[in-house]
KENU-683006 format. One record per residue (C-alpha): residue number from 1; x, y, z. Coordinates in steps of 0.02 Angstrom, whole numbers, plus 50000, padded with zeros to 5 digits. Layout:
@k->NUM, c1->X, c2->Y, c3->Z
...
REM end
This chain:
@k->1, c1->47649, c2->50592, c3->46459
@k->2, c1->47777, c2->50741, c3->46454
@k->3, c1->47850, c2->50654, c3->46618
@k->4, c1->47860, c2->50478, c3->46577
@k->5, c1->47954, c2->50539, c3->46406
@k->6, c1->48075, c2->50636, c3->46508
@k->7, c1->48105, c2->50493, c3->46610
@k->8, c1->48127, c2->50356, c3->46476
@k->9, c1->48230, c2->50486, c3->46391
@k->10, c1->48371, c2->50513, c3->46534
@k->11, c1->48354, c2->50312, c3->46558
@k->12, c1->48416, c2->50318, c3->46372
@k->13, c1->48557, c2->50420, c3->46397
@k->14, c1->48613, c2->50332, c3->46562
@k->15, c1->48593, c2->50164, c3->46437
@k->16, c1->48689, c2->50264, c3->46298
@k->17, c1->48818, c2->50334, c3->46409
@k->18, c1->48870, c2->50152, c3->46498
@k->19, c1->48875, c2->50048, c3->46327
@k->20, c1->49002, c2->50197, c3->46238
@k->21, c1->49097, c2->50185, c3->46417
@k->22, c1->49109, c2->49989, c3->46388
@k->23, c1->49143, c2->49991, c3->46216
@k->24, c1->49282, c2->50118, c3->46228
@k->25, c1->49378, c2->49998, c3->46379
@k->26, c1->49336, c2->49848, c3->46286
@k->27, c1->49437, c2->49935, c3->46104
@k->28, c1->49546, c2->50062, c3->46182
@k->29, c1->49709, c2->49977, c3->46137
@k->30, c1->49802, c2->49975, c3->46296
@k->31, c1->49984, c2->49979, c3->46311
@k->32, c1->50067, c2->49803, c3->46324
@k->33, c1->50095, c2->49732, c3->46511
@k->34, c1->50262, c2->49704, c3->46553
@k->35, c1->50279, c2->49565, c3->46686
@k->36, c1->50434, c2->49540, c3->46784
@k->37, c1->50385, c2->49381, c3->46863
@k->38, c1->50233, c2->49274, c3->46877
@k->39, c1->50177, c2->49094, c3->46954
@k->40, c1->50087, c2->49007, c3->47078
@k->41, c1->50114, c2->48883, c3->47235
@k->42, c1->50022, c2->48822, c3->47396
@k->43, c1->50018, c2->48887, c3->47563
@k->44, c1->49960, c2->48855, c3->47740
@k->45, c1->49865, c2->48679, c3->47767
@k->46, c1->49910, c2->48547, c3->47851
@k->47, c1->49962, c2->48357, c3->47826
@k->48, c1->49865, c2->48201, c3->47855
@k->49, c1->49983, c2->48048, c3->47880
@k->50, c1->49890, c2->47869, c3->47892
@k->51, c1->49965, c2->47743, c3->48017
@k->52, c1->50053, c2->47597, c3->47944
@k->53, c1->50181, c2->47577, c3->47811
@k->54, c1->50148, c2->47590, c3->47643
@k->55, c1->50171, c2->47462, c3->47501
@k->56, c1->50202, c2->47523, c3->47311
@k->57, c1->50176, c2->47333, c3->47245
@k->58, c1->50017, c2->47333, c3->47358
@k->59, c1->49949, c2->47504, c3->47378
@k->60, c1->49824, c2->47535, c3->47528
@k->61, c1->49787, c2->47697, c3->47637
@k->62, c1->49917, c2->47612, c3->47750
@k->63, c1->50067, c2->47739, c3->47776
@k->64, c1->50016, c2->47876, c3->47648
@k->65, c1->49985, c2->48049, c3->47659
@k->66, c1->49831, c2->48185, c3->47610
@k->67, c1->49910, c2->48382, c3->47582
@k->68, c1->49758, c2->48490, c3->47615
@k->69, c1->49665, c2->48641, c3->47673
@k->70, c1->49791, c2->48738, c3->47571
@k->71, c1->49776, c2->48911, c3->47496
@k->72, c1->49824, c2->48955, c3->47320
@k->73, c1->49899, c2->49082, c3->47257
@k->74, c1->49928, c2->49154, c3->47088
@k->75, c1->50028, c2->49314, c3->47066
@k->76, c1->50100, c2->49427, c3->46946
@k->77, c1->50251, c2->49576, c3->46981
@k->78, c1->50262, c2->49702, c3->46854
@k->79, c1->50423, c2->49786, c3->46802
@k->80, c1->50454, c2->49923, c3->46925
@k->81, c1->50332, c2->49872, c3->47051
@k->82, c1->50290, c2->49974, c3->47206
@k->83, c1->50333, c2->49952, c3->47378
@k->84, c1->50190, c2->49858, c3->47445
@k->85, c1->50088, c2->49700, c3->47339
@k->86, c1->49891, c2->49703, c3->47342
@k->87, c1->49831, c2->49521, c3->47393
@k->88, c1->49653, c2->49493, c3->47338
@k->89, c1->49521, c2->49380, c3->47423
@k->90, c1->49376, c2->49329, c3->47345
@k->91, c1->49191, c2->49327, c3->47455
@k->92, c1->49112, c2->49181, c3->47459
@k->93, c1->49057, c2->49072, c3->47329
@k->94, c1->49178, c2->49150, c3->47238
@k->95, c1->49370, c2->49122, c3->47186
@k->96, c1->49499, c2->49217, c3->47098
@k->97, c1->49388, c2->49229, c3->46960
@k->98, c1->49291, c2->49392, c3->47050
@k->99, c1->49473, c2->49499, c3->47036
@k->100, c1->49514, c2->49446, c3->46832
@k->101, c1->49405, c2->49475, c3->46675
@k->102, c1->49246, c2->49572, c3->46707
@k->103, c1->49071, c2->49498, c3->46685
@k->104, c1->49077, c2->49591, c3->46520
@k->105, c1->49253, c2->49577, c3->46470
@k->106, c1->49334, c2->49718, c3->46527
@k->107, c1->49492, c2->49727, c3->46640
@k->108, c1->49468, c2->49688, c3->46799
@k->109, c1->49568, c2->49738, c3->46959
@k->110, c1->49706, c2->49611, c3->46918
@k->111, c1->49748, c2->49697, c3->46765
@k->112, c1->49700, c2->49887, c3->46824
@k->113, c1->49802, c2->49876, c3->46960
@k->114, c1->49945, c2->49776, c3->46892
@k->115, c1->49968, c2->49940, c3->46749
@k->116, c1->49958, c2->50037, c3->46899
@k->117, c1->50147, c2->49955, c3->46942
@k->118, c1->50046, c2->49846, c3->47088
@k->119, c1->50133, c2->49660, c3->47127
@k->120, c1->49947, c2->49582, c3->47137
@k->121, c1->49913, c2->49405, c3->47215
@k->122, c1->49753, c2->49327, c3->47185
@k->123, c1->49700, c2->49198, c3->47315
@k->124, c1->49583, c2->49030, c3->47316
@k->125, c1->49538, c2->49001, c3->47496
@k->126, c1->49553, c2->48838, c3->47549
@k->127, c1->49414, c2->48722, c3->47497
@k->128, c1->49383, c2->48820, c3->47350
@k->129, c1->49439, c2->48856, c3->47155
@k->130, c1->49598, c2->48791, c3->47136
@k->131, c1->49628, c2->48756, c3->47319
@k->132, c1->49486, c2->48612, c3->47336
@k->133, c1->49595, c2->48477, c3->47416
@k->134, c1->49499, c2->48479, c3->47579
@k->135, c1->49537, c2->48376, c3->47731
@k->136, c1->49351, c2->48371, c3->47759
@k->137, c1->49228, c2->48267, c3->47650
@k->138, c1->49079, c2->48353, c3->47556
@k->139, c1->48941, c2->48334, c3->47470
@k->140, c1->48893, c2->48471, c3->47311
@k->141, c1->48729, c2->48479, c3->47294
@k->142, c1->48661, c2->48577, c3->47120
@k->143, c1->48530, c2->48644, c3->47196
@k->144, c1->48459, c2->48804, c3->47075
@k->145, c1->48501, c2->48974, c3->47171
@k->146, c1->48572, c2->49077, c3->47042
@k->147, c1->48391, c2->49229, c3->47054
@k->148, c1->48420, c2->49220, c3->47247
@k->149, c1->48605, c2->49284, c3->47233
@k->150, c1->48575, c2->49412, c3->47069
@k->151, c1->48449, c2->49490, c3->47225
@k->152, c1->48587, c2->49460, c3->47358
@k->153, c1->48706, c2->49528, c3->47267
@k->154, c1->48593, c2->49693, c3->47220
@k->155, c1->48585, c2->49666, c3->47039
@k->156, c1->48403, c2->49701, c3->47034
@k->157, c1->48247, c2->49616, c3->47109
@k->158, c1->48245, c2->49472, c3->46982
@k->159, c1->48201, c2->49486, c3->46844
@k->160, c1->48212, c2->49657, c3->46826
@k->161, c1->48387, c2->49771, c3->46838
@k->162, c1->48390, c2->49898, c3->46941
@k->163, c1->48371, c2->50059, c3->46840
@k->164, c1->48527, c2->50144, c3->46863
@k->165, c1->48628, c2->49976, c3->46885
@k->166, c1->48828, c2->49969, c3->46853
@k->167, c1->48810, c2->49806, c3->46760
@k->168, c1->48780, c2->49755, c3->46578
@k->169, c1->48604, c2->49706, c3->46545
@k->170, c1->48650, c2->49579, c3->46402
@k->171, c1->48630, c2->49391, c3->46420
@k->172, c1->48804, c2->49341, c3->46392
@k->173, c1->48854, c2->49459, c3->46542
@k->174, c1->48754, c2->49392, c3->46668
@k->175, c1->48773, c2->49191, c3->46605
@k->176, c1->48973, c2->49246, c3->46617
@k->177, c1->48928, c2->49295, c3->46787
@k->178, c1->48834, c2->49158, c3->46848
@k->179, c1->48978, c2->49041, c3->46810
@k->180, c1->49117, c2->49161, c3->46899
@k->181, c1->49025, c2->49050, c3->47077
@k->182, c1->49099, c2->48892, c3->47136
@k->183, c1->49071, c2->48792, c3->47276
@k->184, c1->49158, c2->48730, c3->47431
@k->185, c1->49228, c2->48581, c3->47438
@k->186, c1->49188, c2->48551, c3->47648
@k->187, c1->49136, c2->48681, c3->47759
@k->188, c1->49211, c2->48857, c3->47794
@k->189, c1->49332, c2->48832, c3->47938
@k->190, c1->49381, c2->49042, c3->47967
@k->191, c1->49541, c2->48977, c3->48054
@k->192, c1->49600, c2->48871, c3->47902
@k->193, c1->49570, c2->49015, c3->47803
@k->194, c1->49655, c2->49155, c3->47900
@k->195, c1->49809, c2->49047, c3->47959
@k->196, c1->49836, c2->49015, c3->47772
@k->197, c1->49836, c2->49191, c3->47717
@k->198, c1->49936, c2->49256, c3->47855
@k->199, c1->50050, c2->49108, c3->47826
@k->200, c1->50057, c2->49199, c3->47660
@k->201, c1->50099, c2->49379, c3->47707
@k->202, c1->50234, c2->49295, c3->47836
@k->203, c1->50298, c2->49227, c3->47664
@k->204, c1->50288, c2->49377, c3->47529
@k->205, c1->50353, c2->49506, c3->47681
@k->206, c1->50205, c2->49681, c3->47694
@k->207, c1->50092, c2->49702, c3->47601
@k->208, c1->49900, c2->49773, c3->47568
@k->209, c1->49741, c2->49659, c3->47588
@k->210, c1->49593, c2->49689, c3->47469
@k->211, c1->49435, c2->49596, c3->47530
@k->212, c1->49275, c2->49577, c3->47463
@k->213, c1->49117, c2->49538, c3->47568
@k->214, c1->49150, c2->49349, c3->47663
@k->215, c1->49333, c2->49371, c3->47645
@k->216, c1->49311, c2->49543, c3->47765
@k->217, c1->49270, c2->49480, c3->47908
@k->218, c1->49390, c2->49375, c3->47893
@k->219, c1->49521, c2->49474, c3->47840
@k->220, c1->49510, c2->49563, c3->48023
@k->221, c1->49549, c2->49420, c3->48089
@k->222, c1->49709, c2->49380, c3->47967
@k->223, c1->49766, c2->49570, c3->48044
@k->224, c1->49776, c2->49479, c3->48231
@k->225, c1->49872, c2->49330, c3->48160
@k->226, c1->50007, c2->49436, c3->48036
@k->227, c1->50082, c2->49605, c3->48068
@k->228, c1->50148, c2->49615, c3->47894
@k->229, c1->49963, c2->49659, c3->47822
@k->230, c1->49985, c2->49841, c3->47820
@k->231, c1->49808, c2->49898, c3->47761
@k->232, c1->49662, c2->49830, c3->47728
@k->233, c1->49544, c2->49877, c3->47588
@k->234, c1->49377, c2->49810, c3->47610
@k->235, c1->49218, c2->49799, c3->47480
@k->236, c1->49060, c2->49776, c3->47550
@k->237, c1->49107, c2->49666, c3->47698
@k->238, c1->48965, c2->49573, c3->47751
@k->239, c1->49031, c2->49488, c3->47942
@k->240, c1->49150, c2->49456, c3->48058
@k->241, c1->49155, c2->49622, c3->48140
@k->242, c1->49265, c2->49591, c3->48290
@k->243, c1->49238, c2->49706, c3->48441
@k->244, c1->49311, c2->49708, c3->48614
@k->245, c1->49248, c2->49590, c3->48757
@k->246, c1->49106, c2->49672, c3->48834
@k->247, c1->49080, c2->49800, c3->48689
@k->248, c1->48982, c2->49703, c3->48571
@k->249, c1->48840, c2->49795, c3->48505
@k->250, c1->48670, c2->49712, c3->48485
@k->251, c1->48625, c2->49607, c3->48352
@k->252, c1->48562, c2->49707, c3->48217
@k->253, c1->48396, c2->49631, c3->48132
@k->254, c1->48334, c2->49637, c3->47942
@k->255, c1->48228, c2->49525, c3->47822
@k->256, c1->48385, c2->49452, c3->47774
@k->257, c1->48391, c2->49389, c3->47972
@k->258, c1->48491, c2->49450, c3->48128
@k->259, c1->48672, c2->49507, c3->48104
@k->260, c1->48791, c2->49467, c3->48233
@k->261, c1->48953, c2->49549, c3->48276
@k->262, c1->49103, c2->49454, c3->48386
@k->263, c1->49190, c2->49490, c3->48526
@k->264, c1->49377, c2->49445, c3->48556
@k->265, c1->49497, c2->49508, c3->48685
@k->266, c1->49536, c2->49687, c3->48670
@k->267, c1->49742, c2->49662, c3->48658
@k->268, c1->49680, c2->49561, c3->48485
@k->269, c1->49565, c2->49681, c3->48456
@k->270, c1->49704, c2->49827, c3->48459
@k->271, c1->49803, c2->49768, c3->48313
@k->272, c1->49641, c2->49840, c3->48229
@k->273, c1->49702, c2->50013, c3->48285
@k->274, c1->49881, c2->50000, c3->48211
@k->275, c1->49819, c2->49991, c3->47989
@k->276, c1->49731, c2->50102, c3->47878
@k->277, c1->49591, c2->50020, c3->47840
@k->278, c1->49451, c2->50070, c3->47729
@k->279, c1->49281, c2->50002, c3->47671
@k->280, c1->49181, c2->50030, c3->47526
@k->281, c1->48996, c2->49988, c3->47498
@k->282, c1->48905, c2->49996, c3->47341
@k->283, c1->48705, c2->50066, c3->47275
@k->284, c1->48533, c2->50013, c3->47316
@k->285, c1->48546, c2->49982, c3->47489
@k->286, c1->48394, c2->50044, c3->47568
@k->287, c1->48387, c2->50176, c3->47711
@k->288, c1->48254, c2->50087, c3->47821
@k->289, c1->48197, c2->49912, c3->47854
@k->290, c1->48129, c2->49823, c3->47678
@k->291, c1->48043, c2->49652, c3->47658
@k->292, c1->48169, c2->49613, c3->47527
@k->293, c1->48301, c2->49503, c3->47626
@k->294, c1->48419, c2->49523, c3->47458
@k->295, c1->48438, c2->49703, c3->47496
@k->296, c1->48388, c2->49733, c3->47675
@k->297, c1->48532, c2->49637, c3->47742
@k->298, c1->48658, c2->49744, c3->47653
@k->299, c1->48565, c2->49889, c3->47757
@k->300, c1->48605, c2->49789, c3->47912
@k->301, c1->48797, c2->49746, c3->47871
@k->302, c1->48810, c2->49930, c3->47836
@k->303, c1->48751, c2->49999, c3->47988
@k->304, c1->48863, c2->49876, c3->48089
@k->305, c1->49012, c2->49917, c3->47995
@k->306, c1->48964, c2->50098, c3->48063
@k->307, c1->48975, c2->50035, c3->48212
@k->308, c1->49143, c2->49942, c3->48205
@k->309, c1->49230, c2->50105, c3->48113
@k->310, c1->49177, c2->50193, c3->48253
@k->311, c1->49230, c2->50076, c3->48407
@k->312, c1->49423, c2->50069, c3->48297
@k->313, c1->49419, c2->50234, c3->48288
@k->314, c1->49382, c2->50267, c3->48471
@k->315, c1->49542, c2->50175, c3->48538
@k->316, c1->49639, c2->50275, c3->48414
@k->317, c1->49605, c2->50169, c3->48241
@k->318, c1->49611, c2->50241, c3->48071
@k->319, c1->49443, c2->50145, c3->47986
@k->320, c1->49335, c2->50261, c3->47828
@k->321, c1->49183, c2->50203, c3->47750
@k->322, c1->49151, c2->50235, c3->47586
@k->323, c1->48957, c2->50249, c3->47530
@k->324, c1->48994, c2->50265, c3->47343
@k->325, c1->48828, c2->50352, c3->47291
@k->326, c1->48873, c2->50487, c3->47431
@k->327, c1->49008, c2->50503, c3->47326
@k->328, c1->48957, c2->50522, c3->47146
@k->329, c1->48978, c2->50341, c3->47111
@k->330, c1->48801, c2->50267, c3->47061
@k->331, c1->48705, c2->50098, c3->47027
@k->332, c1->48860, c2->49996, c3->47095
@k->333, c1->48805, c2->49793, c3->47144
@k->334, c1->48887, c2->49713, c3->47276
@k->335, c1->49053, c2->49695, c3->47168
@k->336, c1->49097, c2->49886, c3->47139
@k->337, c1->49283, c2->49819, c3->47055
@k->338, c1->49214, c2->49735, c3->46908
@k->339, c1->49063, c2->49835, c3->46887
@k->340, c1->49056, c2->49964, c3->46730
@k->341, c1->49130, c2->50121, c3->46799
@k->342, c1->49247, c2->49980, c3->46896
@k->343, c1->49413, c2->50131, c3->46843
@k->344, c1->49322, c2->50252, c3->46933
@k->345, c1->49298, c2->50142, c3->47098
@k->346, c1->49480, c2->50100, c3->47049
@k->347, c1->49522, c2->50285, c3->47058
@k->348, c1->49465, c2->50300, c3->47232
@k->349, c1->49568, c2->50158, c3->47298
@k->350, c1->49701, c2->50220, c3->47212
@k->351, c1->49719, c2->50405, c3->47296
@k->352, c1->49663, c2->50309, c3->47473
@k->353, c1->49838, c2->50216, c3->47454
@k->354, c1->49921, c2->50375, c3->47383
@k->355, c1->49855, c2->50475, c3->47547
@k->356, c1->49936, c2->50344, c3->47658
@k->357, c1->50075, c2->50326, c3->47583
@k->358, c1->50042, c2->50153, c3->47535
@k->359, c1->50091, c2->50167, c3->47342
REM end
């Protein structure tokens, strides 16, 4: 009995502890944010033209255009910005929405970093958010998934939390984070996605990529296509590890199913080498194999990620991984920047750019 009173009693305090550190971000009155500049455009994509010659008196498909397969872009420079902008990528089923207001309605890493005198562009992939002019046709489906991805995304095991979660246990939270998903509109094409962003970074000049799970793989691959990304900050990515021909390591099996790394030609594979790049991963991911695909695969994407740091870092890379409970940093999901202690994940970023030399 003694026992079971201890432990409800330090559950208490964790309980205690997280709603005073959300109600002191949520009424802390913040200094106002200055903005230099702000807007948003299009970029990357490509152009359908219909044969034929169009007709305003009779209008047909004949001789008229489609725009599509854009990115967009939103961004914001603050007065006295730093050297380098952060460009943000959402994972998937998610769009800028994952970088703004937090689940709970704190500041998310939009507004963090933007105090912190960081230029920050948020990005919709194409065929998503704001960017859902796709040259490919679709169908959207409302099929009910929403317990499948609070598991994925290592909320809990539905319906219960996990004990020392970084996420707010009220109903308003989790029904505000719910609707942060969106579909795509047509499938993922990772060439339409990377040529747009690097078309980006060939736009804006350097800069930093943050990723977040999808968008990592991915965001290797951007690195090939653009040598103005000058680091890459990754949360929790969960594929598209590119190794060199002939040194891809073996599938790596879970509950979740097989995880597959890719193999491209080892001068593409060298830009790699040439950016400080470094990954963070959150709580809760177990140590050996587990029945519960939700978690298990998270197990799997970070052991390969283990594996790719350490192939970079062989031909002279400069790749960290970050397990944020070896660290001090407990219960985070799979979104570490918008989770409660999301300033304290913040902090870590923040002296990782400071130690390059990246602020």
């Amino acid at each position: 009995m003694k026992r079971n009173l201890k432990q409800w009693y330090s559950v208490f305090c964790l309980l205690l502890m997280m709603h005073s550190s959300i109600y002191a971000q949520k009424h802390t009155k913040q200094q106002p944010l200055v903005i230099q500049e702000q807007g948003s455009f299009a970029v990357g994509g490509t152009v359908i033209t219909n044969p034929g010659t169009f007709d305003p008196y009779k209008p047909t498909p004949e001789g008229q255009t489609f725009h599509g397969d854009h990115a967009y872009v939103f961004y914001q420079v603050p007065v006295k910005a730093r050297k380098y902008p952060l460009v943000m990528w959402h994972g998937i089923g998610q769009f800028s929405k994952t970088w703004e207001t937090t689940p709970d309605g704190r500041e998310g890493y939009q507004n963090i970093f933007l105090r912190r005198n960081f230029s920050v562009y948020l990005i919709d992939q194409p065929r998503r958010g704001n960017a859902g002019r796709s040259t490919v046709s679709a169908t959207i489906n409302p099929i009910p998934d929403e317990q499948q991805w609070f598991d994925v995304f290592r909320v809990g095991v539905w319906p219960t939390y996990f004990s020392n979660v970084q996420f707010a246990k009220d109903s308003e939270s989790l029904n505000q984070y719910f609707r942060s998903m969106t579909p795509s509109i047509g499938s993922i094409d990772i060439d339409v996605n990377t040529d747009a962003v690097a078309t980006l970074f060939n736009q804006i000049g350097p800069g930093i990529l943050v990723t977040h799970s999808h968008s990592g793989g991915m965001g290797w691959k951007t690195v090939v296509k653009s040598s103005k990304i000058k680091a890459i900050v990754s949360y929790e990515p969960g594929s598209g590890f590119l190794f060199p021909e002939g040194e891809v390591p073996a599938p790596i099996g879970s509950s979740a199913g097989p995880l597959e790394a890719i193999g491209i030609p080892m001068k593409d594979f060298m830009s790699l080498t040439k950016i400080p790049i470094v990954i963070y991963y959150g709580d809760n991911i177990p140590e050996k194999p587990s029945p519960n695909p939700g978690a298990d695969g998270w197990r799997a994407r970070l052991a390969m990620a283990k594996l790719w740091r350490d192939t970079v870092n062989k031909y002279g890379g400069d790749v960290t991984i970050v397990h944020l409970p070896e660290v001090g940093l407990k219960g985070n999901t799979h979104f570490p920047f918008s989770d409660l202690n999301n300033l304290q994940v913040a902090d870590l970023m923040s002296k990782w750019l400071k130690s390059k030399g990246l602020d």
